[in-house]
gemmi code that builds the backbone of each chain (N, CA, C; Angstrom):
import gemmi

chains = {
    "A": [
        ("UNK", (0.844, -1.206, 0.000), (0.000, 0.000, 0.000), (0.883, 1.262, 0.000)),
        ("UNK", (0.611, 2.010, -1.122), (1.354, 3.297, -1.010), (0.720, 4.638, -0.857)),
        ("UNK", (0.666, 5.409, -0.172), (-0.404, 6.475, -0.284), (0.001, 7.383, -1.439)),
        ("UNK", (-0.787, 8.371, -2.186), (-0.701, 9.161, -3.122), (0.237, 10.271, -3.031)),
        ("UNK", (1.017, 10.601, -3.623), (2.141, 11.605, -2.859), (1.688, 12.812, -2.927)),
        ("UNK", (2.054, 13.980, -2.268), (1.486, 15.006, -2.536), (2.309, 15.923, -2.999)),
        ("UNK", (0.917, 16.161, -4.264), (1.384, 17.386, -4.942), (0.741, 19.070, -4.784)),
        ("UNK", (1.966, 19.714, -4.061), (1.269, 20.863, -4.049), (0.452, 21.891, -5.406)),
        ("UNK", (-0.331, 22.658, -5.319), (-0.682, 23.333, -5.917), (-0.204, 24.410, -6.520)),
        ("UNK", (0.483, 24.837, -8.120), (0.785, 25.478, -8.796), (0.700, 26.535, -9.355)),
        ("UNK", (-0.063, 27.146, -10.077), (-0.607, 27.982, -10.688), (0.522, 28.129, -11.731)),
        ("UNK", (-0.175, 27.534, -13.253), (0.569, 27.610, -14.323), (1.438, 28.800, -14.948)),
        ("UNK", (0.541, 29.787, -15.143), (1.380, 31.282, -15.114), (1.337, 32.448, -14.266)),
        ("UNK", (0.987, 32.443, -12.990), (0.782, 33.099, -12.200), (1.628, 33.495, -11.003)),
        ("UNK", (2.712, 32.091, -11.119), (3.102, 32.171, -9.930), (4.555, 33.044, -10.061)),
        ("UNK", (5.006, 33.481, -11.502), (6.162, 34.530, -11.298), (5.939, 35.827, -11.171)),
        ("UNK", (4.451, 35.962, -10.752), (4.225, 37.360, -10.886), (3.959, 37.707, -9.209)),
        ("UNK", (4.356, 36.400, -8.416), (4.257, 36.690, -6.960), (5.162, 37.341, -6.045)),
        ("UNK", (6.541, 37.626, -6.882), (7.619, 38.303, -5.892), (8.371, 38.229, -7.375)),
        ("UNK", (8.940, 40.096, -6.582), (10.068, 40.451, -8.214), (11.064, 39.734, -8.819)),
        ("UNK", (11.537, 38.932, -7.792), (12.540, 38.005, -7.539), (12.304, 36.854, -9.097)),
        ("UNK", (10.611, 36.527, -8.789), (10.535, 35.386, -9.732), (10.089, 36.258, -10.940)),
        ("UNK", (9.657, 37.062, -11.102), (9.413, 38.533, -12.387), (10.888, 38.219, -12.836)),
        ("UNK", (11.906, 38.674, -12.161), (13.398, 39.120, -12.724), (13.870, 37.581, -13.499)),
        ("UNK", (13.630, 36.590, -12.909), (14.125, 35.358, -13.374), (13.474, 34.932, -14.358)),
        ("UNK", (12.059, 35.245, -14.794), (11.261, 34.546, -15.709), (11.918, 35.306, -16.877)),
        ("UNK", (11.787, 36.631, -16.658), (12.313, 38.057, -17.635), (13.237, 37.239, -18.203)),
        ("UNK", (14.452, 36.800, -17.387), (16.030, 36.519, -18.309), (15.877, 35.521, -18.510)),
        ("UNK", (15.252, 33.985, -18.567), (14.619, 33.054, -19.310), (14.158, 33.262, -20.411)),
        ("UNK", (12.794, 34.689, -20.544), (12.288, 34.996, -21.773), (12.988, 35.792, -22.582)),
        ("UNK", (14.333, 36.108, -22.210), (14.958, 36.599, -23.386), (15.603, 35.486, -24.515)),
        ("UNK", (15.683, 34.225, -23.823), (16.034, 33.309, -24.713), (15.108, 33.455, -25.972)),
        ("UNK", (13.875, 33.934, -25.846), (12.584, 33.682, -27.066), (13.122, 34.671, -28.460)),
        ("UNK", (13.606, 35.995, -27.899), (14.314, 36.997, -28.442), (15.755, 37.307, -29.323)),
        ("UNK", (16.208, 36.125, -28.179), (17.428, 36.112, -28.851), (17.649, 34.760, -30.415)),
        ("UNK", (16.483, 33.872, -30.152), (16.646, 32.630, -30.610), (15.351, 33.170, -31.962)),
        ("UNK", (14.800, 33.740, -31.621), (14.093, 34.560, -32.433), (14.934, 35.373, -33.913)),
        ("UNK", (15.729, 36.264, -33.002), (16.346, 37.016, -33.772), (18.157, 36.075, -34.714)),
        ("UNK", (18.089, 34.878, -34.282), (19.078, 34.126, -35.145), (18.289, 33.057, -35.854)),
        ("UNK", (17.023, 33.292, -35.932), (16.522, 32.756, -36.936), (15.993, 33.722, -38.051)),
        ("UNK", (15.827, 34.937, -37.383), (15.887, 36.333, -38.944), (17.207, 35.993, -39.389)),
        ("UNK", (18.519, 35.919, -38.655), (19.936, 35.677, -39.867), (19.587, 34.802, -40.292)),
        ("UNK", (19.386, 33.364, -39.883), (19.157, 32.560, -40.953), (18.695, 32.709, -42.023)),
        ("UNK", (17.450, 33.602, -42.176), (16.373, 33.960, -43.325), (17.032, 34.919, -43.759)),
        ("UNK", (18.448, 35.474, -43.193), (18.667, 36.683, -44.236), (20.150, 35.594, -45.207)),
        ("UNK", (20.650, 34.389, -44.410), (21.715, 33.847, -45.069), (20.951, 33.159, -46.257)),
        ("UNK", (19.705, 32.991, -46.092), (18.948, 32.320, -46.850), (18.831, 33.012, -48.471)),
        ("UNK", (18.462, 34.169, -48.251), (18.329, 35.089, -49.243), (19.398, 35.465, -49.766)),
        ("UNK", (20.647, 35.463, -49.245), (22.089, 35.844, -49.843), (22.084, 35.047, -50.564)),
        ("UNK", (21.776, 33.787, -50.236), (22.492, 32.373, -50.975), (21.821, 32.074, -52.323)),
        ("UNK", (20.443, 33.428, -52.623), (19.829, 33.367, -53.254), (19.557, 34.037, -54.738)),
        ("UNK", (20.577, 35.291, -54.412), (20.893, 36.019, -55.241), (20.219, 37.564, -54.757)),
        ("UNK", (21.166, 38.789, -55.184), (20.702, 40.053, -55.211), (19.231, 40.500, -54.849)),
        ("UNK", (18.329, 39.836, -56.156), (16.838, 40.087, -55.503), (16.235, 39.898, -54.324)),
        ("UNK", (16.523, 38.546, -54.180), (15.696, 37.822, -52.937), (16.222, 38.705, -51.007)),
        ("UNK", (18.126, 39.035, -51.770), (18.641, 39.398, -50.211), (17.905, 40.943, -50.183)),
        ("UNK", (17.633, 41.599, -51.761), (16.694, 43.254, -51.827), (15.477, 42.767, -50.452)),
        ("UNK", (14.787, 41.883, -50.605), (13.251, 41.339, -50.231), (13.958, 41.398, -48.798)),
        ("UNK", (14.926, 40.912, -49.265), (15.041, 40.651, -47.120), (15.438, 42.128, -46.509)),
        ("UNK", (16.263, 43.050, -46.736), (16.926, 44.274, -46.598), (15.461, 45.179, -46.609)),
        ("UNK", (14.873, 44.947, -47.554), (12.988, 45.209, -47.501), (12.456, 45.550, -46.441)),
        ("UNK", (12.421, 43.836, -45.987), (11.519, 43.572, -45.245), (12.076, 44.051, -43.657)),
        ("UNK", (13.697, 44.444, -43.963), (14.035, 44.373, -42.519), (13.868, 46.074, -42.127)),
        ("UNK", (13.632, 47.051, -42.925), (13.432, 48.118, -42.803), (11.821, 48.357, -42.739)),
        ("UNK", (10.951, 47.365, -42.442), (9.785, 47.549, -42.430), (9.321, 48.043, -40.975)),
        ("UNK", (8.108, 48.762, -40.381), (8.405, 49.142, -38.936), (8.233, 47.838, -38.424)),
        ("UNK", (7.397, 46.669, -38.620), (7.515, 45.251, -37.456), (8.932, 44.618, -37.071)),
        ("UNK", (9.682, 45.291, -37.907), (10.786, 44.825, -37.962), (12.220, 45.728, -37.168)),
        ("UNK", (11.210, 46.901, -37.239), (11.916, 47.479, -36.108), (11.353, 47.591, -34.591)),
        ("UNK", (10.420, 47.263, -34.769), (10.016, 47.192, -33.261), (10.162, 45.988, -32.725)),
        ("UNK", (10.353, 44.991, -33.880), (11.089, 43.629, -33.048), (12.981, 44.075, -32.453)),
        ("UNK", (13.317, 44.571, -33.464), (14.550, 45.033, -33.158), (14.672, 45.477, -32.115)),
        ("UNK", (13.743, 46.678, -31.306), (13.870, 47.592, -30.521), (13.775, 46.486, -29.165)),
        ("UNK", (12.813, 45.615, -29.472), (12.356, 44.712, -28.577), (13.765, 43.796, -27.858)),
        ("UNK", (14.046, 43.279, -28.854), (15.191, 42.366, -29.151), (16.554, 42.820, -28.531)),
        ("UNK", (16.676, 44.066, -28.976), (17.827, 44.651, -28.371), (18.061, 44.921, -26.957)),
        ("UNK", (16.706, 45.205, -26.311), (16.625, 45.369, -24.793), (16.485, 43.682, -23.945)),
        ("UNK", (16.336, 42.699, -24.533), (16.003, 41.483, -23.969), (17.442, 40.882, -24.151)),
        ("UNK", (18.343, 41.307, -25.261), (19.642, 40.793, -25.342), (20.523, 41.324, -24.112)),
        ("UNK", (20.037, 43.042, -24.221), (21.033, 43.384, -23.242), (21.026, 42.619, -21.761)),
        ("UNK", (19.554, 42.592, -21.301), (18.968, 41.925, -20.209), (19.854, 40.573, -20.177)),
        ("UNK", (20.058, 39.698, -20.820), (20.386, 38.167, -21.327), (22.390, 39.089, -20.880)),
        ("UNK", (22.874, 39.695, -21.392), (24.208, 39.695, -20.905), (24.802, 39.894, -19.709)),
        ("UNK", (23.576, 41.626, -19.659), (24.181, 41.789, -17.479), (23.651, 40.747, -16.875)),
        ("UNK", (22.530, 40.026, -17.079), (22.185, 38.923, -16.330), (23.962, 37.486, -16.179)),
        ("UNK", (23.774, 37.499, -17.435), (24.974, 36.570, -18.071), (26.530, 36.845, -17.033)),
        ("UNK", (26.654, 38.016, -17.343), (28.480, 38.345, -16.667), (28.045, 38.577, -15.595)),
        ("UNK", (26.478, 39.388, -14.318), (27.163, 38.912, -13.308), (26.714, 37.664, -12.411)),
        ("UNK", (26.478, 36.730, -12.898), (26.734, 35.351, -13.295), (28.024, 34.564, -12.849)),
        ("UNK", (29.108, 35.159, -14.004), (30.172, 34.699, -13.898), (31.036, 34.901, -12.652)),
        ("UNK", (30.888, 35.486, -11.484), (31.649, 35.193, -10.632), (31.451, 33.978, -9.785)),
        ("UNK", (30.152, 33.576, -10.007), (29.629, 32.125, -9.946), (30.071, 30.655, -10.202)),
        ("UNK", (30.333, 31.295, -11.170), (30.407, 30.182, -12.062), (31.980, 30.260, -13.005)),
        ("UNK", (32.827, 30.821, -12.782), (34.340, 30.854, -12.915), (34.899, 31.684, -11.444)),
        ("UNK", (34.865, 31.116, -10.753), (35.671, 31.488, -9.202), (37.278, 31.069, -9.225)),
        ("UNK", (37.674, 32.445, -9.188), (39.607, 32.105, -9.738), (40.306, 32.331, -8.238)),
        ("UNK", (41.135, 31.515, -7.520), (41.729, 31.808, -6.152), (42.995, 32.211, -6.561)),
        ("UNK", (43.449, 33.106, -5.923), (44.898, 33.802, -5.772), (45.107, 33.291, -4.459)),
        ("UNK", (46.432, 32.115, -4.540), (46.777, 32.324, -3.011), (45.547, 31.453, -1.923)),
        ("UNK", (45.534, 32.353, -0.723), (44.349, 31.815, 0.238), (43.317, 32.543, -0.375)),
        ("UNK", (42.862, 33.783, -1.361), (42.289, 34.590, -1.172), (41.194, 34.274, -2.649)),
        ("UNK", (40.046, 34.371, -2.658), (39.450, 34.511, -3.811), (39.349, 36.095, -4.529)),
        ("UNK", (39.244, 35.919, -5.979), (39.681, 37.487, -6.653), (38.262, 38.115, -6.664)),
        ("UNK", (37.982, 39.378, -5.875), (36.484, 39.611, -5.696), (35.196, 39.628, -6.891)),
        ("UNK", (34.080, 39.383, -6.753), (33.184, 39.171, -8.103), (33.516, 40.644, -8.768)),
        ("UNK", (33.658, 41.610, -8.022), (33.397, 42.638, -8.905), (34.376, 42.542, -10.152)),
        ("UNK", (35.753, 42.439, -9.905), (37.102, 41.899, -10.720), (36.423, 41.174, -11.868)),
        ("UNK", (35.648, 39.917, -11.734), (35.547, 38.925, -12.775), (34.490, 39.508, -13.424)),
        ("UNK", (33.422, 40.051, -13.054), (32.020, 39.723, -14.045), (32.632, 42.028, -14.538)),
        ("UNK", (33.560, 42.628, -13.994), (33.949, 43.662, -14.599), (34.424, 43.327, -15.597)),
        ("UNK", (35.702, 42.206, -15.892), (36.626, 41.787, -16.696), (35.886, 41.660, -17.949)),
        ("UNK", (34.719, 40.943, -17.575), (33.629, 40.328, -18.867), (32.997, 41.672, -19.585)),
        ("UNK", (32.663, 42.431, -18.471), (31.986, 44.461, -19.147), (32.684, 44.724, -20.098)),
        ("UNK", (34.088, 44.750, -19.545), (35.117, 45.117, -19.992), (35.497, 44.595, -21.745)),
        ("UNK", (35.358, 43.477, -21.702), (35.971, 42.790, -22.561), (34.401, 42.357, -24.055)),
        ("UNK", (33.220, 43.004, -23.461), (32.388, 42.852, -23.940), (32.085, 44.225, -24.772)),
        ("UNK", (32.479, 45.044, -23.846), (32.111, 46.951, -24.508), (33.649, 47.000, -25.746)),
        ("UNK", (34.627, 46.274, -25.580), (35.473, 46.794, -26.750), (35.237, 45.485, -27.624)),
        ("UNK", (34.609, 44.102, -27.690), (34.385, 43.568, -28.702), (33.308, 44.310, -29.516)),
        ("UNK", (32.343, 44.360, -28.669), (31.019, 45.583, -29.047), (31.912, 46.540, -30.442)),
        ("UNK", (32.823, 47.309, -29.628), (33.236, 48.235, -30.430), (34.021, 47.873, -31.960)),
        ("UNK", (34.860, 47.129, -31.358), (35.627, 46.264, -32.831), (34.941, 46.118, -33.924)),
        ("UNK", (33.616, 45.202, -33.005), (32.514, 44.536, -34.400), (31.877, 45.872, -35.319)),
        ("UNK", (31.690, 46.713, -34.395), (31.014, 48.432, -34.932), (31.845, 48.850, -35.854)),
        ("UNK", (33.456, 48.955, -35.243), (34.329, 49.515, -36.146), (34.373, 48.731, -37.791)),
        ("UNK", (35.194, 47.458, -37.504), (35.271, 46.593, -38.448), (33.660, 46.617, -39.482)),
        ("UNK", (32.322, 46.627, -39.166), (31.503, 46.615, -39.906), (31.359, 48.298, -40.967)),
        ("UNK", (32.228, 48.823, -40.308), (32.083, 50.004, -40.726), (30.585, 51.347, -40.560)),
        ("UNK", (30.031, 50.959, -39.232), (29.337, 51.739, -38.885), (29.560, 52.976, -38.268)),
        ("UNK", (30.875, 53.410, -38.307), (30.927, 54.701, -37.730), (31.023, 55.275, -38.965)),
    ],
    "B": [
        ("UNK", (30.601, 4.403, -11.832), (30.347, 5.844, -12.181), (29.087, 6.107, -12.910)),
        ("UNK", (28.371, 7.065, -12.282), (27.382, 7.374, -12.656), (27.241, 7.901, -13.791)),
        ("UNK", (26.387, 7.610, -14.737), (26.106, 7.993, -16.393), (25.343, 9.345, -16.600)),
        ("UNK", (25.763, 10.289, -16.985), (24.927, 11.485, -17.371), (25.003, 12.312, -19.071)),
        ("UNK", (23.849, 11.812, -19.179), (24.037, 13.101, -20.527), (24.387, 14.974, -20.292)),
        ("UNK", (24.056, 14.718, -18.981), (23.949, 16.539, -18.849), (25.021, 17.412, -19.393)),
        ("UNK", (26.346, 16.826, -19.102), (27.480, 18.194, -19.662), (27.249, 18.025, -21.626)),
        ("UNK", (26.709, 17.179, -22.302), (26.379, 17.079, -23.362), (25.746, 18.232, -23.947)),
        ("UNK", (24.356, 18.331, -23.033), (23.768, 18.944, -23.693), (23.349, 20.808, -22.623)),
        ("UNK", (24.807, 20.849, -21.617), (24.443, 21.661, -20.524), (25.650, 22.644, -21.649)),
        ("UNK", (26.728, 21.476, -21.993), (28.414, 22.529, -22.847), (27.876, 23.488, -23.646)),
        ("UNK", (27.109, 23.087, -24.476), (26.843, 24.111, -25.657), (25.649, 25.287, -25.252)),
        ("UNK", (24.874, 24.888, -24.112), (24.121, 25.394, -23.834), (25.140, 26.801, -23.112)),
        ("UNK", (25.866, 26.491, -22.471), (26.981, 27.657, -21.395), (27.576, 28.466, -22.675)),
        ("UNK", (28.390, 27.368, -23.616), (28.742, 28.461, -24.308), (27.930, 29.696, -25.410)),
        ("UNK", (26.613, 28.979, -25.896), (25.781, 29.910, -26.714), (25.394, 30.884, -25.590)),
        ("UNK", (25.180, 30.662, -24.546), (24.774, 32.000, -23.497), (26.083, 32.784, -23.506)),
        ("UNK", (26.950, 32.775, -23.711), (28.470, 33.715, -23.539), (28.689, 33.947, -24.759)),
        ("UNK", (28.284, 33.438, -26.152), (28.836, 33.670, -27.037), (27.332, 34.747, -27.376)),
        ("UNK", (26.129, 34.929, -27.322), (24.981, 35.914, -27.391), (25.312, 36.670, -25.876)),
        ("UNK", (25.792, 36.591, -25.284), (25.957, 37.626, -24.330), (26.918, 38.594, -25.034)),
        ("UNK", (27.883, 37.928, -25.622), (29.146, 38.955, -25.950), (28.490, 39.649, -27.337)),
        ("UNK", (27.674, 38.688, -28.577), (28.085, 38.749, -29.626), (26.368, 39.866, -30.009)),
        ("UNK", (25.179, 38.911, -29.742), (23.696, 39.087, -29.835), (23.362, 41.119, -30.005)),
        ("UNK", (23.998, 41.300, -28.711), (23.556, 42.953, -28.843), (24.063, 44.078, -29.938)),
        ("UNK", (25.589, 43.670, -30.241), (25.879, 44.312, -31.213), (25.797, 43.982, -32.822)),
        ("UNK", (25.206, 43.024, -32.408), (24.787, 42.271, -33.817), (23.327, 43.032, -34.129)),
        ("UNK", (22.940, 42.777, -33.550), (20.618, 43.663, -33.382), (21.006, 45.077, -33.386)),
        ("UNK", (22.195, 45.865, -33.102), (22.779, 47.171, -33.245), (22.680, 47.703, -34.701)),
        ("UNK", (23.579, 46.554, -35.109), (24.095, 46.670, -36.528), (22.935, 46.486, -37.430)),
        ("UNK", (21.912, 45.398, -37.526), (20.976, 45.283, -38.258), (19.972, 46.345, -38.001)),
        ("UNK", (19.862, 47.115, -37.058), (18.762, 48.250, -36.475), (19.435, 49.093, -37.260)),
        ("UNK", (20.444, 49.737, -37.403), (21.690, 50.083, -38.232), (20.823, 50.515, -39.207)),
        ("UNK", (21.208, 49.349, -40.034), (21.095, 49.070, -41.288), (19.289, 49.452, -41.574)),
        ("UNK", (18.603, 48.840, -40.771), (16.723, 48.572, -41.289), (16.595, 50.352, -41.121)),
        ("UNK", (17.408, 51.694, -39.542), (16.890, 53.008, -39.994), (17.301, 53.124, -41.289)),
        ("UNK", (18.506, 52.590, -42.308), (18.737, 53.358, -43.249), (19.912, 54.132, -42.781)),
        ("UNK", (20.871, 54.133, -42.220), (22.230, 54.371, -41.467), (23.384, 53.703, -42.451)),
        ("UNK", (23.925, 54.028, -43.066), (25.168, 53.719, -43.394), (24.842, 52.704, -44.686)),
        ("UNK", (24.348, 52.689, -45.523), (23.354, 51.955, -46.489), (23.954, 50.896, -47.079)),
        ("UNK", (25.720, 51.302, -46.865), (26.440, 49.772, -47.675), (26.823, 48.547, -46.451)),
        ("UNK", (26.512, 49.021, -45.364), (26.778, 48.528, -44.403), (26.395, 47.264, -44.759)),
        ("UNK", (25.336, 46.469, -45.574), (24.997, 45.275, -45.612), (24.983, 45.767, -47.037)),
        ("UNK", (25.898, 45.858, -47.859), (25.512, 45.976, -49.106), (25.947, 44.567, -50.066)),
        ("UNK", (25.158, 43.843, -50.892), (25.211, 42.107, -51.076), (26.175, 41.868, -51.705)),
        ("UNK", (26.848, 43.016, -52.220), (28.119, 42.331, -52.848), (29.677, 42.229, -51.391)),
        ("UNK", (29.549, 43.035, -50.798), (30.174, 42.695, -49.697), (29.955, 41.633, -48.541)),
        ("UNK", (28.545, 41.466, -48.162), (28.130, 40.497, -47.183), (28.089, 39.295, -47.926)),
        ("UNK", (28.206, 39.432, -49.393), (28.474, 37.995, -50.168), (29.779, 37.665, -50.087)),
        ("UNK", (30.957, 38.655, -50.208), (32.291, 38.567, -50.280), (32.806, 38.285, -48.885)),
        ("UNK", (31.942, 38.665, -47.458), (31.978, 38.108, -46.478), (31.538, 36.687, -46.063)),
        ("UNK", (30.746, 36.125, -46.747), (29.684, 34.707, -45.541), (30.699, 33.612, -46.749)),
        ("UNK", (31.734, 34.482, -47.845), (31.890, 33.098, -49.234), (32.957, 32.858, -48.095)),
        ("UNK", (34.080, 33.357, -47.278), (35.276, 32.890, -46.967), (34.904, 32.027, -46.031)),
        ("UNK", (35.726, 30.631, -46.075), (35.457, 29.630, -45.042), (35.396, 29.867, -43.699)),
        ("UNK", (36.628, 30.770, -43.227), (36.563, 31.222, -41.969), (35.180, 31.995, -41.433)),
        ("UNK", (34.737, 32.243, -41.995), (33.328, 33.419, -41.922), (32.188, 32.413, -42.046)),
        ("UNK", (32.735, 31.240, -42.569), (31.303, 30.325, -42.785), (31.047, 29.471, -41.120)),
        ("UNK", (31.987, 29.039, -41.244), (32.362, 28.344, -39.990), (31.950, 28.743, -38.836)),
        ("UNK", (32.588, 30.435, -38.402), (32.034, 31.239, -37.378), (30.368, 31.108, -37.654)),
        ("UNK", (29.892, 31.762, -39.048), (28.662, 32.037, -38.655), (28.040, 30.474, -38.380)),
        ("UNK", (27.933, 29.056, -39.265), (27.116, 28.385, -38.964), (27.723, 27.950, -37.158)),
        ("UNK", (29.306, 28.008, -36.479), (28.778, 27.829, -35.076), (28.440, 29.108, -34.219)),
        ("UNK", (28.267, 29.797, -34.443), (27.616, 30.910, -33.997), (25.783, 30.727, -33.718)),
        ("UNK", (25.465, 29.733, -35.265), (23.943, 29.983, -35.035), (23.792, 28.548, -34.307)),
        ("UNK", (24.676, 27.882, -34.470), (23.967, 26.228, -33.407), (24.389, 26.694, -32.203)),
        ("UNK", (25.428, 27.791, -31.810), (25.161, 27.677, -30.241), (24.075, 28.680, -29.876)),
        ("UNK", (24.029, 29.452, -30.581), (22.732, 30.456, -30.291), (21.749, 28.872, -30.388)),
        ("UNK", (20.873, 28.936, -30.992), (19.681, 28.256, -30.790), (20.106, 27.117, -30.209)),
        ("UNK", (21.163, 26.474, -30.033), (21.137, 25.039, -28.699), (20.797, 26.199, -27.257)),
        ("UNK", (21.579, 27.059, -26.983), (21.262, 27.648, -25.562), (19.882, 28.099, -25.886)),
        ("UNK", (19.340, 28.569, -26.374), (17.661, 29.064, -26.833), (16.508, 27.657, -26.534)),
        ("UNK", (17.078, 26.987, -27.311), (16.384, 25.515, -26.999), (16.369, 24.956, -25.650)),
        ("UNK", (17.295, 24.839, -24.683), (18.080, 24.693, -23.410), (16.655, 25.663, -22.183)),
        ("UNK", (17.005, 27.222, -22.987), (16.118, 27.325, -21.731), (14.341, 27.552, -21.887)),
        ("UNK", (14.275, 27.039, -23.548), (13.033, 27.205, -23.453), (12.230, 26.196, -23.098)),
        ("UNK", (13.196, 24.667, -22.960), (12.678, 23.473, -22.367), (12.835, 24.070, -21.071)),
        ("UNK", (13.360, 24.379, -20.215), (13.252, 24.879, -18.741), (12.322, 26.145, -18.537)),
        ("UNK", (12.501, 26.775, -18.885), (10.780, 27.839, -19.213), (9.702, 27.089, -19.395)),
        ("UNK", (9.412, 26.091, -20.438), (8.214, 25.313, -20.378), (7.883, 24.249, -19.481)),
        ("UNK", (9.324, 23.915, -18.753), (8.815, 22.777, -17.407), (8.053, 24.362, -16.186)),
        ("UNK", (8.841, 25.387, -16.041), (8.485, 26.220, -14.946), (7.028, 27.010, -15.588)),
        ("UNK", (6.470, 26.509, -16.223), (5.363, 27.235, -16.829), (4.187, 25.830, -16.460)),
        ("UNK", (4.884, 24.634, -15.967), (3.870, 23.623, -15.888), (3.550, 22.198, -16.659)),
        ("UNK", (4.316, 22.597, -18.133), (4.319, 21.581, -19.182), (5.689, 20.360, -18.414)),
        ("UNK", (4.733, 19.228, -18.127), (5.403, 18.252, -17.340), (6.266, 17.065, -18.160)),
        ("UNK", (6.208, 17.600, -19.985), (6.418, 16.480, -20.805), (7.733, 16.554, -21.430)),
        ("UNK", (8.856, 16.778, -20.070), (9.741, 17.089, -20.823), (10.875, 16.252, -21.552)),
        ("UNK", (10.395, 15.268, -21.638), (11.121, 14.413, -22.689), (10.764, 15.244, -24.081)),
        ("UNK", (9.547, 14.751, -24.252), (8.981, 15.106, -25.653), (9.382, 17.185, -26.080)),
        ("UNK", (9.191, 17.541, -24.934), (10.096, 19.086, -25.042), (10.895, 18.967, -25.734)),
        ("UNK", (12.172, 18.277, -24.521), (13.383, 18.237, -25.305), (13.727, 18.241, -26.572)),
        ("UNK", (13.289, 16.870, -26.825), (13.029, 16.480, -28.298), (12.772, 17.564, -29.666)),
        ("UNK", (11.595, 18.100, -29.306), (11.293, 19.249, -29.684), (12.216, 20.197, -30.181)),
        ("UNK", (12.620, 20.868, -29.434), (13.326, 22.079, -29.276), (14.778, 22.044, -29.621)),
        ("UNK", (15.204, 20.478, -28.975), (17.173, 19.849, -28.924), (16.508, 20.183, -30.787)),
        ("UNK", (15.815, 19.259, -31.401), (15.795, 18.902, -33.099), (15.284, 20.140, -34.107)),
        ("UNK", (14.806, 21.302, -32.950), (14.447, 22.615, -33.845), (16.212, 23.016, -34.026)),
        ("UNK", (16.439, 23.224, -33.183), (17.872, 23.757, -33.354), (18.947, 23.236, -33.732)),
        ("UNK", (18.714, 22.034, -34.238), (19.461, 20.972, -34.784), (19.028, 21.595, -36.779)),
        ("UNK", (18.258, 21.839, -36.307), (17.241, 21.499, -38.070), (17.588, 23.474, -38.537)),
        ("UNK", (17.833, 24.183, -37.944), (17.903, 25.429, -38.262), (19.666, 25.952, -38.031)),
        ("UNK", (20.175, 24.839, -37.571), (21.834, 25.071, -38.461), (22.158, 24.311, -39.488)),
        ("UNK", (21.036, 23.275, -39.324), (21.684, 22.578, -40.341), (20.676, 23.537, -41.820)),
        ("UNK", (19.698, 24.219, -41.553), (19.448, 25.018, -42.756), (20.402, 26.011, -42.874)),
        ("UNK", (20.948, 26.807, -41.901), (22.205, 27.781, -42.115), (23.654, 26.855, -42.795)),
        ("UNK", (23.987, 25.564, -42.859), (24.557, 25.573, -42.828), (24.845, 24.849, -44.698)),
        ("UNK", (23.538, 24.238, -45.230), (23.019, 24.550, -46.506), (22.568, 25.688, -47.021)),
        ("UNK", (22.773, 26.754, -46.704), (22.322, 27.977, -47.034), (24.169, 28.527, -47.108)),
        ("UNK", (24.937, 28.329, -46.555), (25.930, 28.661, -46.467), (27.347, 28.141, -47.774)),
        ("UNK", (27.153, 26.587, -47.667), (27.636, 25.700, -48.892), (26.803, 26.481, -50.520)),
        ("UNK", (25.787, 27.105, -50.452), (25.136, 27.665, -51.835), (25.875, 28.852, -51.631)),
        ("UNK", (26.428, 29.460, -51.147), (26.526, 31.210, -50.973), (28.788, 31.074, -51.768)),
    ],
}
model = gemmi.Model(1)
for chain_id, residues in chains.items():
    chain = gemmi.Chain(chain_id)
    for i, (resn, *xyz) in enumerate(residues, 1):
        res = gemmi.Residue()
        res.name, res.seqid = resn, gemmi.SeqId(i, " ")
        for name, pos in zip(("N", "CA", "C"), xyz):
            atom = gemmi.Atom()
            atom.name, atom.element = name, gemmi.Element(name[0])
            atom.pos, atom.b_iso = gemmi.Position(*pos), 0.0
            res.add_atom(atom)
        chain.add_residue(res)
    model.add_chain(chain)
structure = gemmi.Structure()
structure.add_model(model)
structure.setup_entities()
């Protein structure tokens, strides 16, 4: 004889809206939708390269259309969300010891700011957007 | 010793989150860029063709897009268990073979270019 185990009660979408805590965590989960979203527009734009002049016109088109910028606008704020979430993270999850002493989080998930604002810049430069 | 698939399918998941942490924002920069009408050759097709033909550029972009969508896939099976959907085998499945199926279209889209 086994008794029925118990399962507490849930509430399917309700329950991250009970403390900011679970708001903030659902938030940087749902940027995955955004980001995985928006590398499937490259796909559809590698698609159209591979297609010839016209087809990549249709895509360059379509990407100057306003849905397409307000996904952008969208997109861009859920990515950023997805990185500060991301680096400060990393003192977590790469913990470097000097010695007896651990190197403080601010050091590591800075290193990542750091090293994220001049790739940022490179890719800007090199694309030739300035 | 205990048997786990997890660092399998946890590796690519860590690195597409670090590689769209670093790479994702200034990428949606550049295409926002481009869609106001900013810098007009910036994606102009005879250059972004003369870019995606070199191998090195192919390579980056098709692993660029399987770790993006493996980490995408990763937490949208964990978003849909914390949302209640209890079927997460069949999730997995799901989501591991969307992102399986959308590099491997980048990556035939890439061999034509």
């Amino acid at each position: 004889m086994s008794r029925n185990p118990y399962v507490r009660e849930i509430p399917k979408f309700r329950w991250f809206f009970r403390h900011p805590r679970y708001l903030r965590y659902m938030a940087r989960e749902f940027t995955c939708i955004f980001i995985g979203a928006y590398t499937l527009l490259l796909v559809a734009g590698l698609s159209s390269l591979s297609q010839g002049p016209a087809a990549y016109q249709g895509f360059l088109d379509w990407l100057a259309s306003p849905a397409s910028i307000v996904f952008h606008v969208l997109a861009f704020g859920f990515s950023l969300y997805h990185s500060v979430t991301w680096f400060n993270l990393t003192p977590k999850a790469l913990p470097v010891q000097r010695g007896e002493e651990f190197v403080p989080d601010s050091v590591i998930s800075g290193a990542h700011y750091a090293g994220w604002g001049l790739l940022s810049l490179v890719v800007l430069v090199l694309a030739g957007a300035f | 010793m205990a048997q786990s698939n997890k660092p399998i399918v946890w590796g690519p998941f860590a690195a597409g989150g670090t590689i769209t942490a670093f790479l994702t924002p200034v990428l949606i920069l550049l295409t926002l860029l481009a869609a106001l009408g900013h810098a007009p050759d910036l994606f102009a097709y005879g250059r972004m063709h003369a870019f995606a033909g070199h191998w090195l550029a192919k390579a980056a972009i098709a692993g660029t897009v399987f770790l993006s969508l493996w980490s995408t896939a990763h937490r949208l099976r964990i978003t849909c268990y914390d949302l209640g959907v209890r079927a997460d085998t069949l999730v997995a499945v799901i989501v591991y073979a969307g992102a399986l199926a959308g590099t491997a279209a980048s990556v035939l889209y890439l061999t034509r270019i």
